[in-house]
ROROVO-449864 format. One record per atom (N, C-alpha, C): residue number from 0; x, y, z; atom name; residue in three letters; chain. Coordinates in steps of 0.05 Angstrom, whole numbers. Layout:
<atoms>
{num->NUM; u->X; v->Y; w->Z; atomo->CA; residuo->Ala; cadena->A}
...
</atoms>
This chain:
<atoms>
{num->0; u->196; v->-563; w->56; atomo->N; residuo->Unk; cadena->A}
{num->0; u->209; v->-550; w->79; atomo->CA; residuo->Unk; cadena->A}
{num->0; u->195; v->-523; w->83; atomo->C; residuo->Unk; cadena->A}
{num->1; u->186; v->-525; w->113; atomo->N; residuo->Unk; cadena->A}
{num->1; u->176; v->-490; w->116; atomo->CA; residuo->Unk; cadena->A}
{num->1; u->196; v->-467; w->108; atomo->C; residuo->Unk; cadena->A}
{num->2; u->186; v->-448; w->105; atomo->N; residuo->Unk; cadena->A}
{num->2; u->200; v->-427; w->111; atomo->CA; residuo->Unk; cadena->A}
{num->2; u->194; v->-405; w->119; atomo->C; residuo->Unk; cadena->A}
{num->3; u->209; v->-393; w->136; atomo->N; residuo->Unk; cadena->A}
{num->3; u->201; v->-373; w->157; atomo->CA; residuo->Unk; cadena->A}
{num->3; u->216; v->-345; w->142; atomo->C; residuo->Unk; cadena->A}
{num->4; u->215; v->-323; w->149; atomo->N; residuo->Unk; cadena->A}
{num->4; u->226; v->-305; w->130; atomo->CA; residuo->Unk; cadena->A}
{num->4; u->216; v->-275; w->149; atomo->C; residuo->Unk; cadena->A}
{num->5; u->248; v->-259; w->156; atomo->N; residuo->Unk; cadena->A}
{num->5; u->244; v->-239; w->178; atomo->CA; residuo->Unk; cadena->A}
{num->5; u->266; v->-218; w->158; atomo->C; residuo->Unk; cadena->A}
{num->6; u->245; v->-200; w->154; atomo->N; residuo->Unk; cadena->A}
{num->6; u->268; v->-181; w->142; atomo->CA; residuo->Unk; cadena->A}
{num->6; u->268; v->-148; w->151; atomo->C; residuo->Unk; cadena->A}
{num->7; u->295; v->-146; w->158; atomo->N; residuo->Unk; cadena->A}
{num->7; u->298; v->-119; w->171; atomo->CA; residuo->Unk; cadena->A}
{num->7; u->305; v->-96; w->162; atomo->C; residuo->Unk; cadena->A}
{num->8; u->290; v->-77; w->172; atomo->N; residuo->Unk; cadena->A}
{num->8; u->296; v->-53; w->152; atomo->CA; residuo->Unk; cadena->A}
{num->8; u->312; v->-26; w->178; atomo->C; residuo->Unk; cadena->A}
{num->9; u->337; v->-29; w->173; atomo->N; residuo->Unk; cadena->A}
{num->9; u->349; v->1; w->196; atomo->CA; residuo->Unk; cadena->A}
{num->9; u->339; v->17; w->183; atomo->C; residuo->Unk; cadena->A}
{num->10; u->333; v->39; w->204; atomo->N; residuo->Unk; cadena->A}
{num->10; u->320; v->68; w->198; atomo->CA; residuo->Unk; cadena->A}
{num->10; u->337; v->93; w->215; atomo->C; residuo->Unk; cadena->A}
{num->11; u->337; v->110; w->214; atomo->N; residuo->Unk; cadena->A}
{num->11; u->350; v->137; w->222; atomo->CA; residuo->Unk; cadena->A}
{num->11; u->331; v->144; w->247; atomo->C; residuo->Unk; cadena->A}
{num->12; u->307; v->151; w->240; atomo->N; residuo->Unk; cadena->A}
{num->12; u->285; v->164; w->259; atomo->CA; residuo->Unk; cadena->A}
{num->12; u->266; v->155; w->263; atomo->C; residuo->Unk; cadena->A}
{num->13; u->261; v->134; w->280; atomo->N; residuo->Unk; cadena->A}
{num->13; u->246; v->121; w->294; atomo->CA; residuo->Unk; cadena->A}
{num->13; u->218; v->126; w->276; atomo->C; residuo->Unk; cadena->A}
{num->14; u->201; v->153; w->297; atomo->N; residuo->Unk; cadena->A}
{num->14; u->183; v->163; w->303; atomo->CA; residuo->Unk; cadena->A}
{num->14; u->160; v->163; w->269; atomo->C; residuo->Unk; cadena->A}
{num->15; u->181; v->173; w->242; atomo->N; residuo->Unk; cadena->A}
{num->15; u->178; v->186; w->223; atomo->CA; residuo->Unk; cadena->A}
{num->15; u->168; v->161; w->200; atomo->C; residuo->Unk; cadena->A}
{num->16; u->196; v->132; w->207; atomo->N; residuo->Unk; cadena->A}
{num->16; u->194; v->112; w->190; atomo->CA; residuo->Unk; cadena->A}
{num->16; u->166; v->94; w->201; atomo->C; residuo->Unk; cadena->A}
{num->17; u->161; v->96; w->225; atomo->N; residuo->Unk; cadena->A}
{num->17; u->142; v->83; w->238; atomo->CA; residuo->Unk; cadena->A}
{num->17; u->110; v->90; w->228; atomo->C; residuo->Unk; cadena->A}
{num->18; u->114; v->115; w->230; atomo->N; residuo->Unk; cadena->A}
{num->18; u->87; v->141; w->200; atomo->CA; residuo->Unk; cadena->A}
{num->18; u->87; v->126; w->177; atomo->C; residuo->Unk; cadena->A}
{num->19; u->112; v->121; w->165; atomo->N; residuo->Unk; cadena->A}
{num->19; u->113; v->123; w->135; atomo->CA; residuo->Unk; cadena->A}
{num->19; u->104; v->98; w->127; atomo->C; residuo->Unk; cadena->A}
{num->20; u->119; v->71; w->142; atomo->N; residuo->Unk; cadena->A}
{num->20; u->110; v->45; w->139; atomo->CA; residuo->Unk; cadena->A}
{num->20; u->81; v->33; w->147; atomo->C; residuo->Unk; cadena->A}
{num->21; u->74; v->49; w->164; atomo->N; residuo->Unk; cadena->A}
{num->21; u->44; v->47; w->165; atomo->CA; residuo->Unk; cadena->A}
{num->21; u->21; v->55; w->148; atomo->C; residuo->Unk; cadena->A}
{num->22; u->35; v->74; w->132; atomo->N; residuo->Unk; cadena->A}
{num->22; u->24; v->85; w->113; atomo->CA; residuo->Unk; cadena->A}
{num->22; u->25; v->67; w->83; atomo->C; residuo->Unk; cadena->A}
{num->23; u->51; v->54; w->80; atomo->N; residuo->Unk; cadena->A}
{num->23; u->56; v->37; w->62; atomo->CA; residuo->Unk; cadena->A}
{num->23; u->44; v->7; w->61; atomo->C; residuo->Unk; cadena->A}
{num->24; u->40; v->-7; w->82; atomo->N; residuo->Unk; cadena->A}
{num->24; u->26; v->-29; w->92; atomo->CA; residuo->Unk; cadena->A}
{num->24; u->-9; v->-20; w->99; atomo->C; residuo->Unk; cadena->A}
{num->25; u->-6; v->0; w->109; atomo->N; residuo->Unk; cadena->A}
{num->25; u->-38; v->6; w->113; atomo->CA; residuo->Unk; cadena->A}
{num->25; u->-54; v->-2; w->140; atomo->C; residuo->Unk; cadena->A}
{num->26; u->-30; v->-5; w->152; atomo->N; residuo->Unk; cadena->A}
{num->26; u->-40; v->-15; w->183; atomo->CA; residuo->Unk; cadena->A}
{num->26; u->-18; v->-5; w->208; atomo->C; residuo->Unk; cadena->A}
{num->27; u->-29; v->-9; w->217; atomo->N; residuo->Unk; cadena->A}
{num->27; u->-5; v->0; w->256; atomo->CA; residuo->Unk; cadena->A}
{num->27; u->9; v->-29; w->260; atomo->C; residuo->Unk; cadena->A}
{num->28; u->42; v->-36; w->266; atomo->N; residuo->Unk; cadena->A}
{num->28; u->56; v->-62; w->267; atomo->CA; residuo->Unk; cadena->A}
{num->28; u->42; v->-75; w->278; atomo->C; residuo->Unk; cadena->A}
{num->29; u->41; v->-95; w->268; atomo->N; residuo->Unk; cadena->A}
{num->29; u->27; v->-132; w->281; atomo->CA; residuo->Unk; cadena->A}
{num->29; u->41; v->-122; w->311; atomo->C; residuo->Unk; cadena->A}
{num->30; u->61; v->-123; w->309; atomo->N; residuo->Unk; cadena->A}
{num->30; u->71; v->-118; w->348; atomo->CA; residuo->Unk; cadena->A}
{num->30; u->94; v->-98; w->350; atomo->C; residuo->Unk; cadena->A}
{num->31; u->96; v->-92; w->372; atomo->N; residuo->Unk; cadena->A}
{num->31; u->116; v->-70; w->375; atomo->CA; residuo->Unk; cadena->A}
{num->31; u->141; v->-89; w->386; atomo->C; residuo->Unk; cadena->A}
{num->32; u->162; v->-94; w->379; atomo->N; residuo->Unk; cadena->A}
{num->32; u->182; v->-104; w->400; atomo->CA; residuo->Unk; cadena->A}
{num->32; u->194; v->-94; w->419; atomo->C; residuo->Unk; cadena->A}
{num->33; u->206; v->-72; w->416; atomo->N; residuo->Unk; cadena->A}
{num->33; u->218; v->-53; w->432; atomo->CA; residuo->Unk; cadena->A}
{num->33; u->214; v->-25; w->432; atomo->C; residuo->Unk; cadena->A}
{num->34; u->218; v->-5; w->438; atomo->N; residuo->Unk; cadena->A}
{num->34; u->219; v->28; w->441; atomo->CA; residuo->Unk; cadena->A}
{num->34; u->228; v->33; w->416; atomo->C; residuo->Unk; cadena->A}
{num->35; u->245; v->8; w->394; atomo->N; residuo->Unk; cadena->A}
{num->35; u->258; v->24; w->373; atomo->CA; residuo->Unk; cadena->A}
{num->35; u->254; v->-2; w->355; atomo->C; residuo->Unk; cadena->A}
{num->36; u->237; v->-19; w->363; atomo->N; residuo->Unk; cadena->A}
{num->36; u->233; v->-41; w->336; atomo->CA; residuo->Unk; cadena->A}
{num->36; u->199; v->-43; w->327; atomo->C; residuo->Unk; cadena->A}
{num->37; u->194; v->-50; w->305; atomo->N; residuo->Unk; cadena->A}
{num->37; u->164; v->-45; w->291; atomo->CA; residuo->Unk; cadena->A}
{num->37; u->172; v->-71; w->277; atomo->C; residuo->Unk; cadena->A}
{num->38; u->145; v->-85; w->280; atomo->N; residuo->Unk; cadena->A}
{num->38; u->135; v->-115; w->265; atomo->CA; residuo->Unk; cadena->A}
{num->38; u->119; v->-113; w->251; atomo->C; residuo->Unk; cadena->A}
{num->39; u->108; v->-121; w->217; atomo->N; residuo->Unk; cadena->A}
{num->39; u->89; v->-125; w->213; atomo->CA; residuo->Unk; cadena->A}
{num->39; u->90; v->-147; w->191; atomo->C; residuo->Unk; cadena->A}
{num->40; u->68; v->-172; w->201; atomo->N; residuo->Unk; cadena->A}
{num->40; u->73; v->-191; w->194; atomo->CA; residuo->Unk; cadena->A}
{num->40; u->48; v->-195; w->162; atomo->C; residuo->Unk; cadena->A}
{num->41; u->63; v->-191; w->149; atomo->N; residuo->Unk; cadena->A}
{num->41; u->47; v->-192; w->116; atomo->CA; residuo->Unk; cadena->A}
{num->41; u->38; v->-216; w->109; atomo->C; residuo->Unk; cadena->A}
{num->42; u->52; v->-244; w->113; atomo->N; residuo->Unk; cadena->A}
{num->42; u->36; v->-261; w->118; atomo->CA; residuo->Unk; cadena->A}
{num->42; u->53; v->-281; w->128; atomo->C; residuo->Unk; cadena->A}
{num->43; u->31; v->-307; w->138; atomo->N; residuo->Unk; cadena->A}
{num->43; u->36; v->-332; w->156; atomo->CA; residuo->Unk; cadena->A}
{num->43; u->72; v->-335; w->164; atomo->C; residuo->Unk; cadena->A}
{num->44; u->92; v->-329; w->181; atomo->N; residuo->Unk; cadena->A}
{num->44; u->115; v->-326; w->176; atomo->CA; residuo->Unk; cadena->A}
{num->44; u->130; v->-316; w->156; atomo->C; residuo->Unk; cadena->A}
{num->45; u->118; v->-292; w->159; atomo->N; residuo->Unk; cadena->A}
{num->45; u->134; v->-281; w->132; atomo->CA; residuo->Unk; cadena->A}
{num->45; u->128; v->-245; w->141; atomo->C; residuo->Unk; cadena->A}
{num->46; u->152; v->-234; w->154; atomo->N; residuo->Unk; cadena->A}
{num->46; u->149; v->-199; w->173; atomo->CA; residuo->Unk; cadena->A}
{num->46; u->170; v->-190; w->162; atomo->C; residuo->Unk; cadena->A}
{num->47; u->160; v->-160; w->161; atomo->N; residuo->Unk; cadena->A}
{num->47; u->181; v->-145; w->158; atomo->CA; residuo->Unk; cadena->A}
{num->47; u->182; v->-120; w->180; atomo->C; residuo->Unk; cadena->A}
{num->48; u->205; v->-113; w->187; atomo->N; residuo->Unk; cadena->A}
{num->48; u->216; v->-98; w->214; atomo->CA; residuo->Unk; cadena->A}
{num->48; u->221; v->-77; w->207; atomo->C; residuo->Unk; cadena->A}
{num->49; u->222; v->-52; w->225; atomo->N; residuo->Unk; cadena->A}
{num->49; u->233; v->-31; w->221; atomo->CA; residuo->Unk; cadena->A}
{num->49; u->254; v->-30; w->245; atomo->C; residuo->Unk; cadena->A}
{num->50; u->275; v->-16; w->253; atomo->N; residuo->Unk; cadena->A}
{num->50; u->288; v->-15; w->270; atomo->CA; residuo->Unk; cadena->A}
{num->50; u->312; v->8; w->270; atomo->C; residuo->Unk; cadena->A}
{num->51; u->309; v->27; w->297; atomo->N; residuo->Unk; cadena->A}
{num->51; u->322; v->47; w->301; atomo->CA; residuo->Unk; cadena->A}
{num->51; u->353; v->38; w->304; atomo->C; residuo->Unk; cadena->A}
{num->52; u->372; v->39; w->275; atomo->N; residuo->Unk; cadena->A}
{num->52; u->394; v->32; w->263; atomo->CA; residuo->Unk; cadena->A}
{num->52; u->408; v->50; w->250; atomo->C; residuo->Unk; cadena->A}
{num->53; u->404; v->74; w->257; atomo->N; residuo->Unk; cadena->A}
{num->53; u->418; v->103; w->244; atomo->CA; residuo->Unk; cadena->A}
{num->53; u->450; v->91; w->232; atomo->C; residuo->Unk; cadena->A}
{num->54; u->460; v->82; w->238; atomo->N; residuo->Unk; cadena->A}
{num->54; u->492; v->72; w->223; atomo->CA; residuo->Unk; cadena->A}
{num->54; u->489; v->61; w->206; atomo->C; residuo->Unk; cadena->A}
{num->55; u->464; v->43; w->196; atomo->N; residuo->Unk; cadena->A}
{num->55; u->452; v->23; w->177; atomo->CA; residuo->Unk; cadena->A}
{num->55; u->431; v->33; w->162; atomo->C; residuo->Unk; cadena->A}
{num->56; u->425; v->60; w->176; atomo->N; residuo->Unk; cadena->A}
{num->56; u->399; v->75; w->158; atomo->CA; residuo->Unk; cadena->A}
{num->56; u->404; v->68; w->120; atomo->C; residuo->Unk; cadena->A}
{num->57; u->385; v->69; w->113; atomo->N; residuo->Unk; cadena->A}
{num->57; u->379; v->70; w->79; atomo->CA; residuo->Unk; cadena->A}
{num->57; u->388; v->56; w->66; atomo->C; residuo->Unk; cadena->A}
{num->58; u->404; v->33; w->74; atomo->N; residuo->Unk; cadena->A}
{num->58; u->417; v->9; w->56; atomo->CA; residuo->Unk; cadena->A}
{num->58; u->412; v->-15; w->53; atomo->C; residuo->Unk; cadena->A}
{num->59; u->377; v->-24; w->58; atomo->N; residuo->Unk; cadena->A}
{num->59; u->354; v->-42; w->50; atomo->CA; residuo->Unk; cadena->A}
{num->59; u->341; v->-42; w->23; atomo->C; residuo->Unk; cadena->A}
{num->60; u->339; v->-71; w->9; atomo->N; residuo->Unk; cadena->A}
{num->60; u->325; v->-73; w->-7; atomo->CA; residuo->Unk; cadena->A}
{num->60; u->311; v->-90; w->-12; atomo->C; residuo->Unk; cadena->A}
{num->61; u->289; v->-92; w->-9; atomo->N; residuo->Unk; cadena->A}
{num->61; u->268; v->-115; w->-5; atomo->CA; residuo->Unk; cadena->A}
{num->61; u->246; v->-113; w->-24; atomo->C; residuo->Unk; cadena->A}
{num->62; u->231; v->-134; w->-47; atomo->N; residuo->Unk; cadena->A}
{num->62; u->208; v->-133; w->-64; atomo->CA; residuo->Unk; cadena->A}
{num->62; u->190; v->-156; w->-46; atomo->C; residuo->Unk; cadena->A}
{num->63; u->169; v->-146; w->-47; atomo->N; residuo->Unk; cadena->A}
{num->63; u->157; v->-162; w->-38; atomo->CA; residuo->Unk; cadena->A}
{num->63; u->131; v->-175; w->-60; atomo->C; residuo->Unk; cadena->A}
{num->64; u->116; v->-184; w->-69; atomo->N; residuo->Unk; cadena->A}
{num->64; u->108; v->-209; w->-100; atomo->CA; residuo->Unk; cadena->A}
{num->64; u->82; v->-210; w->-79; atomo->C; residuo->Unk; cadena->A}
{num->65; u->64; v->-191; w->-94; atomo->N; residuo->Unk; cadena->A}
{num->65; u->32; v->-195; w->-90; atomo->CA; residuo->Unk; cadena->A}
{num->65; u->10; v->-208; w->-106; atomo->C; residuo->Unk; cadena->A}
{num->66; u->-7; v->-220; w->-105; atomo->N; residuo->Unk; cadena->A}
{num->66; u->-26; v->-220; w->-126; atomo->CA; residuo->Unk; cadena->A}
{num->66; u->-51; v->-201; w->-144; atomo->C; residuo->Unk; cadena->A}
{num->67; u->-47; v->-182; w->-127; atomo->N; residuo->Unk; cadena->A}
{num->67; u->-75; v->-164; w->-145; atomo->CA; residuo->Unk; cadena->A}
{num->67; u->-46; v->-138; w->-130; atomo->C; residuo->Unk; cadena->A}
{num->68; u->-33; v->-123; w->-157; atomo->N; residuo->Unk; cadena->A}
{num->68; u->-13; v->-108; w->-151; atomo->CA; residuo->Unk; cadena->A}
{num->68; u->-25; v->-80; w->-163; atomo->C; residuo->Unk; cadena->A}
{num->69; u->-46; v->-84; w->-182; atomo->N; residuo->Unk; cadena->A}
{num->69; u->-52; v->-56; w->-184; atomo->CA; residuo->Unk; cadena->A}
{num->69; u->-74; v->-45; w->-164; atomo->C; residuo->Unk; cadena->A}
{num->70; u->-91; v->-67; w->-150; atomo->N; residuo->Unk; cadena->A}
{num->70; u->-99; v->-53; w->-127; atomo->CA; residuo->Unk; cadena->A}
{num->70; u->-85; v->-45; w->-94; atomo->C; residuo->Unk; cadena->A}
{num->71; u->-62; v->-60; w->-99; atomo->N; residuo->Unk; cadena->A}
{num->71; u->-47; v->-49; w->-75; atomo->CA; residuo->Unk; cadena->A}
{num->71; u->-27; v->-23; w->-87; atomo->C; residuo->Unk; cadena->A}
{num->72; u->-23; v->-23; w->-111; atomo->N; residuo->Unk; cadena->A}
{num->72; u->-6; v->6; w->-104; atomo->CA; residuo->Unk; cadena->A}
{num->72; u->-28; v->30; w->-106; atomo->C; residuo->Unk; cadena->A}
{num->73; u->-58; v->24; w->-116; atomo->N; residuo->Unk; cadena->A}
{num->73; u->-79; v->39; w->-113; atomo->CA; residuo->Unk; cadena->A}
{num->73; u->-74; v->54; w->-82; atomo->C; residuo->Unk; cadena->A}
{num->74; u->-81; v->27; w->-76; atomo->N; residuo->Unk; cadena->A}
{num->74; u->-86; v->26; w->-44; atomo->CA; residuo->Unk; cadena->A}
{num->74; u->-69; v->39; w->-28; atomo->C; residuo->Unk; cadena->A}
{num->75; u->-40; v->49; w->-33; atomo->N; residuo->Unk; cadena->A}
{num->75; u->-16; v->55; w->-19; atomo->CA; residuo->Unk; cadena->A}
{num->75; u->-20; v->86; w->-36; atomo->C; residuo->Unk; cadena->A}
{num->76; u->-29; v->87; w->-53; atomo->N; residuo->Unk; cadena->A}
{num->76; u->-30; v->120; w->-68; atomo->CA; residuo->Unk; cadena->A}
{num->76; u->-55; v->136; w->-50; atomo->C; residuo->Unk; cadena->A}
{num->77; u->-67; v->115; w->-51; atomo->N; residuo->Unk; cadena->A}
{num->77; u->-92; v->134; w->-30; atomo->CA; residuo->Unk; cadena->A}
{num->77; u->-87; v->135; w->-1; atomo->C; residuo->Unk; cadena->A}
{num->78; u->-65; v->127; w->9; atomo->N; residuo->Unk; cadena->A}
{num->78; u->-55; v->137; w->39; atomo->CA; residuo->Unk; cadena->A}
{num->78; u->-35; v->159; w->32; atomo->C; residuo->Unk; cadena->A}
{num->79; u->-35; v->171; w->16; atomo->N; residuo->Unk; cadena->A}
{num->79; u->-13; v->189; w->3; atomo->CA; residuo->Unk; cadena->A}
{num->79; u->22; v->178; w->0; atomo->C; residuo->Unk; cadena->A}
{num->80; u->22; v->155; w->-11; atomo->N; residuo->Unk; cadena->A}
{num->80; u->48; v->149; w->-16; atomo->CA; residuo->Unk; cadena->A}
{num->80; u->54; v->140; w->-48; atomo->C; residuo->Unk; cadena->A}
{num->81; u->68; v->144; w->-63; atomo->N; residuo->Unk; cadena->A}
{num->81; u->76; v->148; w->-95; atomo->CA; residuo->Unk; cadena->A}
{num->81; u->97; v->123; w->-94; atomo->C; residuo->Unk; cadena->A}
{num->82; u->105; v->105; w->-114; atomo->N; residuo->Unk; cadena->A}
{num->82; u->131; v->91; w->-126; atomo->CA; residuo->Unk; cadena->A}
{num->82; u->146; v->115; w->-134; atomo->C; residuo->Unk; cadena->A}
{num->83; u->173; v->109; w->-133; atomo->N; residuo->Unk; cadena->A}
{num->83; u->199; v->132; w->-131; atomo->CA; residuo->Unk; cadena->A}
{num->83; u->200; v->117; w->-163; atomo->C; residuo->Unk; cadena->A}
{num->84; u->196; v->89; w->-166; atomo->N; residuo->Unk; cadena->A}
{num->84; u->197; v->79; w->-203; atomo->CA; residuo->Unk; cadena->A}
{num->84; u->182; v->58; w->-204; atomo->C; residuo->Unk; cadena->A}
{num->85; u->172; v->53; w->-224; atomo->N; residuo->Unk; cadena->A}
{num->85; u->152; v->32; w->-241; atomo->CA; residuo->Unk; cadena->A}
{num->85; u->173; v->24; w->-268; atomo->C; residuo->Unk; cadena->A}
{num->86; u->174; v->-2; w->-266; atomo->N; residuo->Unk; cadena->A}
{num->86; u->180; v->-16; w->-278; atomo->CA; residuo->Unk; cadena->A}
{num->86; u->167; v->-38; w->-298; atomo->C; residuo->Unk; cadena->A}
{num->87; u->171; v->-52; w->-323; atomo->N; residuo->Unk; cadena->A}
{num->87; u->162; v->-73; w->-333; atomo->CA; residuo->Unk; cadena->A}
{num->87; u->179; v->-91; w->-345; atomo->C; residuo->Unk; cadena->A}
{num->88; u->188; v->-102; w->-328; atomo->N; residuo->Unk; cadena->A}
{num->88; u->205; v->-136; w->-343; atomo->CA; residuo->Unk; cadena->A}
{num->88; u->200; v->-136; w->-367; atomo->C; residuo->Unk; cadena->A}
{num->89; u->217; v->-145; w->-392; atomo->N; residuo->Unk; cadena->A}
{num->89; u->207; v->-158; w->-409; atomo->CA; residuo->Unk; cadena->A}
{num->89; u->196; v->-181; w->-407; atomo->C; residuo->Unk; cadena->A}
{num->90; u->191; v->-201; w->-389; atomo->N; residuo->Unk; cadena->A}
{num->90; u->173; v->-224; w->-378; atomo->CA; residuo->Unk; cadena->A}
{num->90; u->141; v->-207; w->-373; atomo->C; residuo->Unk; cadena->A}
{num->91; u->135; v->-189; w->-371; atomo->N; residuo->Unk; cadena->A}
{num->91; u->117; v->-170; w->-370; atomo->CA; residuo->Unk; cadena->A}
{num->91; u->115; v->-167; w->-332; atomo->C; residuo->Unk; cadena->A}
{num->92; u->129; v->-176; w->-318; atomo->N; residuo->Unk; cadena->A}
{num->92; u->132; v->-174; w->-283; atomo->CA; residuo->Unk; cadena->A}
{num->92; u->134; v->-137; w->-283; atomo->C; residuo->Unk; cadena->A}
{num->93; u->112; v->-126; w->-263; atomo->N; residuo->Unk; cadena->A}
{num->93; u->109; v->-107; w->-255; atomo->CA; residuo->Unk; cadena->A}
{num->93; u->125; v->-102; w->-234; atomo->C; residuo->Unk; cadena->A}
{num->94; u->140; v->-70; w->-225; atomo->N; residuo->Unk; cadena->A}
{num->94; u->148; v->-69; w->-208; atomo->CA; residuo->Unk; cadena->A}
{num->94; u->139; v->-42; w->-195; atomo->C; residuo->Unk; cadena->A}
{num->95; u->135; v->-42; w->-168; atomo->N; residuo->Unk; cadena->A}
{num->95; u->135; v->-12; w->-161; atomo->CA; residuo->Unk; cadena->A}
{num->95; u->157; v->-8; w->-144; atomo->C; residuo->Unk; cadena->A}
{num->96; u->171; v->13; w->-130; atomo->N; residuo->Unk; cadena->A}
{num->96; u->189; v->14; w->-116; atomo->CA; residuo->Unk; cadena->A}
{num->96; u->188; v->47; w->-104; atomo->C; residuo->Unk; cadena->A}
{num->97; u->186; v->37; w->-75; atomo->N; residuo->Unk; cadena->A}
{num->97; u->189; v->60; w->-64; atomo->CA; residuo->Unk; cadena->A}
{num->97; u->207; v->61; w->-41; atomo->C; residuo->Unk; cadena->A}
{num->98; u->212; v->97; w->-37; atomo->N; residuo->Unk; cadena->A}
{num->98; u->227; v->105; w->-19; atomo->CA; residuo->Unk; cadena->A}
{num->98; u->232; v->114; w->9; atomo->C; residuo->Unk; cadena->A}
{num->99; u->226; v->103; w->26; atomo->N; residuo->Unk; cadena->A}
{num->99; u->234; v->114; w->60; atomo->CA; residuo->Unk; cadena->A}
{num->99; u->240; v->138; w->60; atomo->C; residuo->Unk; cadena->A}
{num->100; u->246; v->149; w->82; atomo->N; residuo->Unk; cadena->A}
{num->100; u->247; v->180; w->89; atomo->CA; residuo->Unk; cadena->A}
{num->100; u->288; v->171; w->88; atomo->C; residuo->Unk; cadena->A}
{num->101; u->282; v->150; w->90; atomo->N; residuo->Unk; cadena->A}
{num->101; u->317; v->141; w->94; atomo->CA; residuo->Unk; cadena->A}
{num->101; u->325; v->132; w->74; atomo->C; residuo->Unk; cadena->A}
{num->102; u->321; v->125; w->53; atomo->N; residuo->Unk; cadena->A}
{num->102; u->321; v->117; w->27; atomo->CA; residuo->Unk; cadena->A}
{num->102; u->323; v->87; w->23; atomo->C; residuo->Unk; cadena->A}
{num->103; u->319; v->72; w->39; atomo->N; residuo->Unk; cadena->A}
{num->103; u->302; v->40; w->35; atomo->CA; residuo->Unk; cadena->A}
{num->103; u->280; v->38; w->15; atomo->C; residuo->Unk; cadena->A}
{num->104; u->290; v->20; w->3; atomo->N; residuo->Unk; cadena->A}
{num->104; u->274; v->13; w->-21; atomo->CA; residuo->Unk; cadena->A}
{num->104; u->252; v->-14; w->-12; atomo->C; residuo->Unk; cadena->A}
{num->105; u->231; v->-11; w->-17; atomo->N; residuo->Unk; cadena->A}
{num->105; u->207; v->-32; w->-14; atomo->CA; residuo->Unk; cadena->A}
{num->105; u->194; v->-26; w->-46; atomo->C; residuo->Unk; cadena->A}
{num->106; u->208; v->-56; w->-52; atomo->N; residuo->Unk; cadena->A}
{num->106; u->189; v->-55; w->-73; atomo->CA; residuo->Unk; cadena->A}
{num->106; u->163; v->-73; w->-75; atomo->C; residuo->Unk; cadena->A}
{num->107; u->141; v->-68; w->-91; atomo->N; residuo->Unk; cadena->A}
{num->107; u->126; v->-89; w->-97; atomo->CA; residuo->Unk; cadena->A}
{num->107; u->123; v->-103; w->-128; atomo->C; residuo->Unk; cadena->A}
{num->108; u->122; v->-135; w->-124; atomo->N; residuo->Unk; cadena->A}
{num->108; u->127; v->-134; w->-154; atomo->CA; residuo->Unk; cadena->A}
{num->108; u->97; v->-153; w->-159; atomo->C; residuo->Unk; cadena->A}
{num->109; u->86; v->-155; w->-188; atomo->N; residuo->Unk; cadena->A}
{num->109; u->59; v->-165; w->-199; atomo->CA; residuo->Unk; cadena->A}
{num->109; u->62; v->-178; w->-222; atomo->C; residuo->Unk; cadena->A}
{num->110; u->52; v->-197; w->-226; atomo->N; residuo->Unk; cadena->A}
{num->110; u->48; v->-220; w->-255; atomo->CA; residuo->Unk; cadena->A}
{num->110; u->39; v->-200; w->-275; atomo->C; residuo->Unk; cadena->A}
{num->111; u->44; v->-202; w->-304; atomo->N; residuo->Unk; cadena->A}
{num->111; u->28; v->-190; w->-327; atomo->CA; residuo->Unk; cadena->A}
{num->111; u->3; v->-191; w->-314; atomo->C; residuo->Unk; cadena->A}
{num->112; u->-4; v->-177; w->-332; atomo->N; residuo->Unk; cadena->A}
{num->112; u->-34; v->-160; w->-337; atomo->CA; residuo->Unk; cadena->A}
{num->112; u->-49; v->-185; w->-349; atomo->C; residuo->Unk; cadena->A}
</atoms>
């Protein structure tokens, strides 16, 4: 069975989360939807949204499970963005987790070493 997978993140301030997530992904949204929605599609049916939701601001939590995880939080440190925490499963599963200007959590998580 396919599966398709759309996950939304409310934000407070448009303008600021639109900066930050671009900075976190490393690109400008796959598409714009509206004056107050941001797309960016990470892979084959599988997006995550930003959306001007100030009542709903900061109460997202989403990991998203990469394959090469120490070069993407490289990669997200050199656009100037930090994990708010790093984690290690005892399974040895890596985690990074960071913070929105709204306090949405995006984490990324990685297989042992």
């Amino acid at each position: 069975m396919p599966i398709d997978l759309f996950a939304g993140i409310p934000v407070n301030d448009y303008a600021s989360a639109l900066d930050w997530y671009e900075r976190l992904f490393g690109s400008p949204p796959t598409f714009v939807a509206s004056d107050t929605e941001a797309v960016w599609e990470l892979a084959e049916h599988r997006s995550v949204a930003i959306e001007h939701l100030p009542e709903h601001a900061g109460h997202a939590m989403h990991t998203i499970f990469v394959d090469d995880f120490d070069t993407l939080i490289s990669q997200i440190a050199g656009r100037g963005l930090e994990p708010a925490k790093r984690e290690t499963y005892e399974n040895g599963v890596r985690k990074a987790t960071y913070r929105d200007p709204d306090g949405n959590e995006i984490g990324f998580g990685g297989a042992p070493r």
